[in-house]
C-alpha positions as CSV (number, residue, x, y, z in Angstrom):
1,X,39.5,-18.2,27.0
2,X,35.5,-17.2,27.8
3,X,34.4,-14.5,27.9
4,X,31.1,-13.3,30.0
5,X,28.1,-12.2,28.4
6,X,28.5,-8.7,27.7
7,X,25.4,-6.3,27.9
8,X,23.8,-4.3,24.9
9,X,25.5,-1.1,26.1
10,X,28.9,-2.7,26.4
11,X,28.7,-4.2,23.0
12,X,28.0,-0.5,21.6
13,X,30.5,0.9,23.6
14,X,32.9,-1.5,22.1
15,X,31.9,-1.3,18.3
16,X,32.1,2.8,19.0
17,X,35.9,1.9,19.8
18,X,36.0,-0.5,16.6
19,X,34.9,2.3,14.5
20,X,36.7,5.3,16.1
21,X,40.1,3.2,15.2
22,X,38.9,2.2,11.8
23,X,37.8,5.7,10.7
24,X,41.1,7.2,11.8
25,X,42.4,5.4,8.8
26,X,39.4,5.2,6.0
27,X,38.5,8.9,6.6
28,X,35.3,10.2,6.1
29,X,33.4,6.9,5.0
30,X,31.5,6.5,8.9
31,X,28.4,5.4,7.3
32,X,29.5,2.8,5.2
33,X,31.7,2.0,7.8
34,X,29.1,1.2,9.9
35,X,27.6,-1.0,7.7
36,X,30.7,-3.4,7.2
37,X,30.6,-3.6,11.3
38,X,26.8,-4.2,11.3
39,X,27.5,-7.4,8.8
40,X,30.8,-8.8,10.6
41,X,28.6,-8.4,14.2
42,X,25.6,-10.3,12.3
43,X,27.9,-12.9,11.5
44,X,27.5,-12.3,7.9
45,X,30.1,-11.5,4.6
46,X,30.5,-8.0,3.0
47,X,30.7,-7.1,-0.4
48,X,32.5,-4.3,-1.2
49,X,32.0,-3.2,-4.3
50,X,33.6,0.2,-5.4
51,X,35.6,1.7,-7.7
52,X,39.4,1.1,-7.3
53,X,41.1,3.4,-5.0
54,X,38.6,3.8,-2.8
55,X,39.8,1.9,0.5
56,X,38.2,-1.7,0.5
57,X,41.1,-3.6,0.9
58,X,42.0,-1.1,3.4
59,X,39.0,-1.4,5.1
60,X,38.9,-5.1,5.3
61,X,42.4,-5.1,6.8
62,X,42.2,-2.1,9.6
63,X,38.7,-3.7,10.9
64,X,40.8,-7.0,11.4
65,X,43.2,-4.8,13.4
66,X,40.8,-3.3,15.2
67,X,39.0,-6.8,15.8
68,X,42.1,-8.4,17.1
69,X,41.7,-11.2,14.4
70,X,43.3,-13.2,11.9
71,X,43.8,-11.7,8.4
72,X,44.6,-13.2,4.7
73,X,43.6,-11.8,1.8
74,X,43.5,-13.5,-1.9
75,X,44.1,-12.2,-4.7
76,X,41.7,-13.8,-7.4
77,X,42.9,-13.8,-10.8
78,X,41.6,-16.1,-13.6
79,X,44.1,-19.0,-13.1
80,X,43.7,-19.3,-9.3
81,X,42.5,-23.0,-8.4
82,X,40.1,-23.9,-5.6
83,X,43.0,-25.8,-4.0
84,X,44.7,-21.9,-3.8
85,X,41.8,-21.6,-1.4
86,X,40.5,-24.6,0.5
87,X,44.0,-26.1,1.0
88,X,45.8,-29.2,-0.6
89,X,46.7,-32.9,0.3
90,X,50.5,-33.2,0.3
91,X,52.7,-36.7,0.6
92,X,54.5,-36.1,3.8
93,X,57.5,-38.6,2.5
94,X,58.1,-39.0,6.6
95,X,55.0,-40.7,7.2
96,X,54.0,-42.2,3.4
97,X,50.6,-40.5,4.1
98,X,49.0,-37.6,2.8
99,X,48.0,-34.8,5.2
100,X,46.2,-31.6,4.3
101,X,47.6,-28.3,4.0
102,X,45.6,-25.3,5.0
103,X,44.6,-23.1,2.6
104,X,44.1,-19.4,3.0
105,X,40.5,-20.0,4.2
106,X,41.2,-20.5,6.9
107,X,41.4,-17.5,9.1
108,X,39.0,-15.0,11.2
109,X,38.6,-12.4,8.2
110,X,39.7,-13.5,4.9
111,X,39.5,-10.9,1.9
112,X,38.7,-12.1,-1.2
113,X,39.8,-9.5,-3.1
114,X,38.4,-8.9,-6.9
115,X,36.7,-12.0,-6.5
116,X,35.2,-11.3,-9.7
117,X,38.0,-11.7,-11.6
118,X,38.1,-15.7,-10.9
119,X,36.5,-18.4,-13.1
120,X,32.8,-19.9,-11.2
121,X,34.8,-23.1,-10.5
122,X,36.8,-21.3,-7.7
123,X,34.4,-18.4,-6.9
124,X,32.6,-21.9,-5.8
125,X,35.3,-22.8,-3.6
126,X,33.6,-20.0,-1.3
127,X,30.1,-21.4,-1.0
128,X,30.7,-24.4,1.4
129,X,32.9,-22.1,3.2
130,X,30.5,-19.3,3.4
131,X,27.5,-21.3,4.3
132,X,28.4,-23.6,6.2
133,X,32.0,-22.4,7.8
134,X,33.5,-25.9,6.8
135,X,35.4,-26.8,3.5
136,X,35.4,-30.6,2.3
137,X,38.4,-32.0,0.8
138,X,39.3,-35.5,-1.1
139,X,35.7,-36.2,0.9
140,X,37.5,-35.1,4.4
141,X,35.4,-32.0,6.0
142,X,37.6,-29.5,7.8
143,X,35.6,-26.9,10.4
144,X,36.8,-23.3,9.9
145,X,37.9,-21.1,12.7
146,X,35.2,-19.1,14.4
147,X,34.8,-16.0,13.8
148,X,35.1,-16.4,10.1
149,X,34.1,-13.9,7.6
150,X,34.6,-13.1,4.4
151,X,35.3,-9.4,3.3
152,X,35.5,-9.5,-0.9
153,X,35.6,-6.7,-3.2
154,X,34.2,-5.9,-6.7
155,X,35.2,-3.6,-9.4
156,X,31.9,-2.7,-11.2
157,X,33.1,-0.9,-14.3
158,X,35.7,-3.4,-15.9
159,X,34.2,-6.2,-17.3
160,X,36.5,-7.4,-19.6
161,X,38.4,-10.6,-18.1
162,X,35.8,-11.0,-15.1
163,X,33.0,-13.6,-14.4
164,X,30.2,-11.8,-12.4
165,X,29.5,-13.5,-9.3
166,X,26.4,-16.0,-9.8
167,X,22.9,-15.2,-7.9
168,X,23.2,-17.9,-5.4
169,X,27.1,-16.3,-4.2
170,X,25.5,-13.2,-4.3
171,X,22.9,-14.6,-1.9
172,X,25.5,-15.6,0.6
173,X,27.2,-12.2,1.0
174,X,24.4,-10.8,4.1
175,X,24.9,-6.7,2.9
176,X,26.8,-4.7,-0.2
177,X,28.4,-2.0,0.5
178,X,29.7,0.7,-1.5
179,X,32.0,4.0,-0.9
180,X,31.9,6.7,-3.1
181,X,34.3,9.3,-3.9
182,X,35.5,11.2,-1.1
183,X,34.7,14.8,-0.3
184,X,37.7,17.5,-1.1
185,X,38.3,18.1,2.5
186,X,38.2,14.7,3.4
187,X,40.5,13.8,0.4
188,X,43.2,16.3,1.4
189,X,42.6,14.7,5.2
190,X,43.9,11.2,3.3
191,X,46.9,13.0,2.2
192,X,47.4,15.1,5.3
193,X,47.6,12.1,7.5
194,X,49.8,10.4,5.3
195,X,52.3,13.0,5.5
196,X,52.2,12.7,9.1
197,X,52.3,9.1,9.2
198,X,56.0,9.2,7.1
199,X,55.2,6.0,5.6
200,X,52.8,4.0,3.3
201,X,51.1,1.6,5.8
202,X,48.8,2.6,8.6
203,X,47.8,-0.1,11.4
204,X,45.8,0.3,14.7
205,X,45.8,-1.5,17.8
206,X,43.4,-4.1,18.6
207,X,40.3,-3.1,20.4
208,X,38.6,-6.4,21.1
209,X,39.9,-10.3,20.4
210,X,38.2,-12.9,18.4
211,X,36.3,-14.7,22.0
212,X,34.7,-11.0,22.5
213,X,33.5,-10.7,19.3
214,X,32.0,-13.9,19.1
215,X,30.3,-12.5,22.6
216,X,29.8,-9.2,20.8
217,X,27.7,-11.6,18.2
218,X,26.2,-13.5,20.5
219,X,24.1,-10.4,22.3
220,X,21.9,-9.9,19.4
221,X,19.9,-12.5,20.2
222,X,18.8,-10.3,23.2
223,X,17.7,-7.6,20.9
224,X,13.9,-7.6,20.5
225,X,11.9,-7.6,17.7
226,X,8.3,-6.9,17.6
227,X,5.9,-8.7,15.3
228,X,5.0,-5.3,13.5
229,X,9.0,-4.5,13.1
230,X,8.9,-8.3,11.7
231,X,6.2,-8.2,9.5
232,X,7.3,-4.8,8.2
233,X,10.4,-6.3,6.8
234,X,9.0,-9.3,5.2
235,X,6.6,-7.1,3.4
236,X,9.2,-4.7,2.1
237,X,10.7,-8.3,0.5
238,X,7.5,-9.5,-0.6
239,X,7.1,-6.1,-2.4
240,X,10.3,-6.7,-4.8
241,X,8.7,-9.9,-5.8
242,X,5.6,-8.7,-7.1
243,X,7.2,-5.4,-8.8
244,X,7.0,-6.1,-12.6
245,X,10.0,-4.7,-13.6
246,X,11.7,-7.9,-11.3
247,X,12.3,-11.5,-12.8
248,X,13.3,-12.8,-9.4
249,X,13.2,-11.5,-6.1
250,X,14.4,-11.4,-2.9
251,X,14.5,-14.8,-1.0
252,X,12.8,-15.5,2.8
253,X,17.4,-15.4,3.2
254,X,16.6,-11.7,2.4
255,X,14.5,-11.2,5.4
256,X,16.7,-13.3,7.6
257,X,19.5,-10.2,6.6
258,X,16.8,-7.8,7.2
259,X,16.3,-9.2,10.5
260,X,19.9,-9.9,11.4
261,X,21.3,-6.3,10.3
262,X,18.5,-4.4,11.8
263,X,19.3,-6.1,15.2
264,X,23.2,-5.2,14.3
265,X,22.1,-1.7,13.6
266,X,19.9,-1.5,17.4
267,X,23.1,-2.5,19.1
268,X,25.5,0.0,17.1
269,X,22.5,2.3,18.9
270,X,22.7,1.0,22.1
271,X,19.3,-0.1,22.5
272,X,18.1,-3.6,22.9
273,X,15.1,-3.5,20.3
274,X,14.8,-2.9,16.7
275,X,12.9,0.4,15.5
276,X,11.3,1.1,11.8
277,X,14.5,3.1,11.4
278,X,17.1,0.5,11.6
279,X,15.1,-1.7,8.9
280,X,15.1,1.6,6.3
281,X,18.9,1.7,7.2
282,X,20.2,-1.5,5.6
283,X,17.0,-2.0,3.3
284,X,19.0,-1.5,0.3
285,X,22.5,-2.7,1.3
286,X,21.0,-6.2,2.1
287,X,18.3,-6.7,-0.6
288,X,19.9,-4.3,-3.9
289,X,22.3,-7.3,-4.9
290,X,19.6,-10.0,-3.9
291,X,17.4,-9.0,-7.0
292,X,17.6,-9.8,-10.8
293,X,15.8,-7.2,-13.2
294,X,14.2,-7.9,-16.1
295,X,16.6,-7.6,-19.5
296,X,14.9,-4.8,-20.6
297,X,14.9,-3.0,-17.5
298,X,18.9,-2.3,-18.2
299,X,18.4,-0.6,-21.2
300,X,16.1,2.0,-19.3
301,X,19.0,2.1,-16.7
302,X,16.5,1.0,-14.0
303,X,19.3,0.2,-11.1
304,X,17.8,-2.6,-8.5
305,X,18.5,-0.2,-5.5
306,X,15.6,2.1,-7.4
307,X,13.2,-0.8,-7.2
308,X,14.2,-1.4,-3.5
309,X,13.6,2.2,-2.6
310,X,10.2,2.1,-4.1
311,X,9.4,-1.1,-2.4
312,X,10.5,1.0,0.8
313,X,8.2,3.5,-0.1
314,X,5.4,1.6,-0.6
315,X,5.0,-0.4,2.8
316,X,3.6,1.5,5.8
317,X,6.2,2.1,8.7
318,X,4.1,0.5,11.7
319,X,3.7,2.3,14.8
320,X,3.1,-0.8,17.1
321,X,4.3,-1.2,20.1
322,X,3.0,-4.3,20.6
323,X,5.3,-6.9,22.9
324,X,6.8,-10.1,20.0
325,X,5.2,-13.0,20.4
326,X,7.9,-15.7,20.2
327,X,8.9,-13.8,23.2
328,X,5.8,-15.4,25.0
């Protein structure tokens, strides 16, 4: 079924909806809310990475509600194989073939949940898929579904029995996003509305389906960006590069998420062009996880969101208002 191309209002209108349904459930948490939707309508992944308790995999799974999309979730432990992910070849004894099974992959939303606590060999089983929305089997390549996004979560405290996630995964995951503890008020809310609920499991009806959000994607590219708004972000990356508590960097993929989630962030705004504002928004969501501190820098407890801020800091906001050139 196709869907028409909506307008920048219209998309807004409809991620309002999208959040107003998911915060009914993960109370108090709009902001970070907000965030995950900025990623999923950039056509990025999400990392959640939280303490436990504090609603990730309930997140994931009411914004697939809300979405109107296809959900699985996996639950990585250490002797989960890449096969548990991609799929399989079976011998269909019928045919005296093999044919491929699907795998959990593939779906619209699929949560990887504590992908840390898998070995590298099948936290790799996510790359092709995250990259390049295909896995590749027995030398067969199988397309993924479209949308497809990946929504994993992270316990950051208990290292013992985990393999941290390696730089160039990290990479692929377009924003982190963390909760926090709730509020006293908001955490008797959670409890309130449970007793009202009379039962464990909360769900929400569908707001969109998975051609409008695809059409919902497709709008950004109507959102304007000037060439001050552009060179402000890639200066605010050039600027972890060259701080000298940093061994590496963010990446030009760095800028790209700049770019795509400040464009995310206009829409969620209604407006059909990026300001400063929207870049200082998701500066350290996208780029925090991106860079990798000196050694030393741990045992003065310097935290890479610290050195993003000060990169922030240190770049002038522009006050162009000058018309983009590729627009010419």
């Amino acid at each position: 079924m196709s869907v028409p191309e909506l307008s920048i209002q219209a998309v807004s209108e409809r991620c309002q909806q999208v959040l107003d349904a998911v915060a009914g459930v993960v109370v108090g948490k709009r902001p970070a809310l907000e965030l995950v939707l900025a990623g999923i309508l950039a056509g990025g992944h999400v990392l959640l990475e939280d303490l436990p308790g504090l609603g990730k995999t309930l997140t994931a799974r009411t914004f697939a509600q809300a979405l109107g999309v296809e959900f699985r979730r996996i639950q990585f432990t250490p002797d989960l194989l890449p096969a548990d992910v991609t799929g399989s070849l079976l011998y269909d004894q019928r045919t005296h073939d093999f044919t491929f099974r699907h795998g959990p992959v593939f779906t619209h939303v699929l949560l990887a949940d504590e992908i840390n606590r898998t070995p590298p060999k099948t936290q790799a089983a996510l790359l092709e898929a995250m990259q390049e929305k295909q896995v590749s089997v027995e030398g067969a390549t199988h397309q993924l579904p479209t949308p497809f996004h990946v929504l994993a979560t992270a316990n950051p405290i208990e290292y013992e029995g985990t393999y941290p996630l390696p730089e160039a995964q990290l990479d692929r995951f377009l924003l982190r996003v963390s909760f926090g503890y709730p509020e006293s008020e908001e955490e008797f809310d959670v409890l309130r509305r449970r007793m009202v609920r009379r039962r464990e499991e909360s769900e929400v009806a569908a707001v969109v389906d998975p051609p409008t959000l695809v059409a919902m994607q497709e709008s950004l590219e109507n959102v304007a960006v000037e060439d001050s708004i552009g060179r402000y972000l890639v200066e605010i990356v050039r600027a972890t590069r060259s701080d000298q508590r940093v061994l590496v960097g963010a990446s030009p993929r760095g800028s790209l998420a700049l770019l795509l989630l400040a464009r995310a962030k206009a829409v969620l705004a209604g407006r059909d062009f990026v300001v400063p504002e929207d870049v200082k928004d998701i500066v350290v969501p996208a780029l925090a996880h991106r860079i990798t501190l000196r050694p030393e820098m741990w045992l003065q407890r310097i935290d890479p969101a610290q050195v993003v801020t000060e990169a922030l800091a240190n770049v002038p906001t522009p006050a162009s208002a000058s018309l983009p050139t590729y627009a010419g």
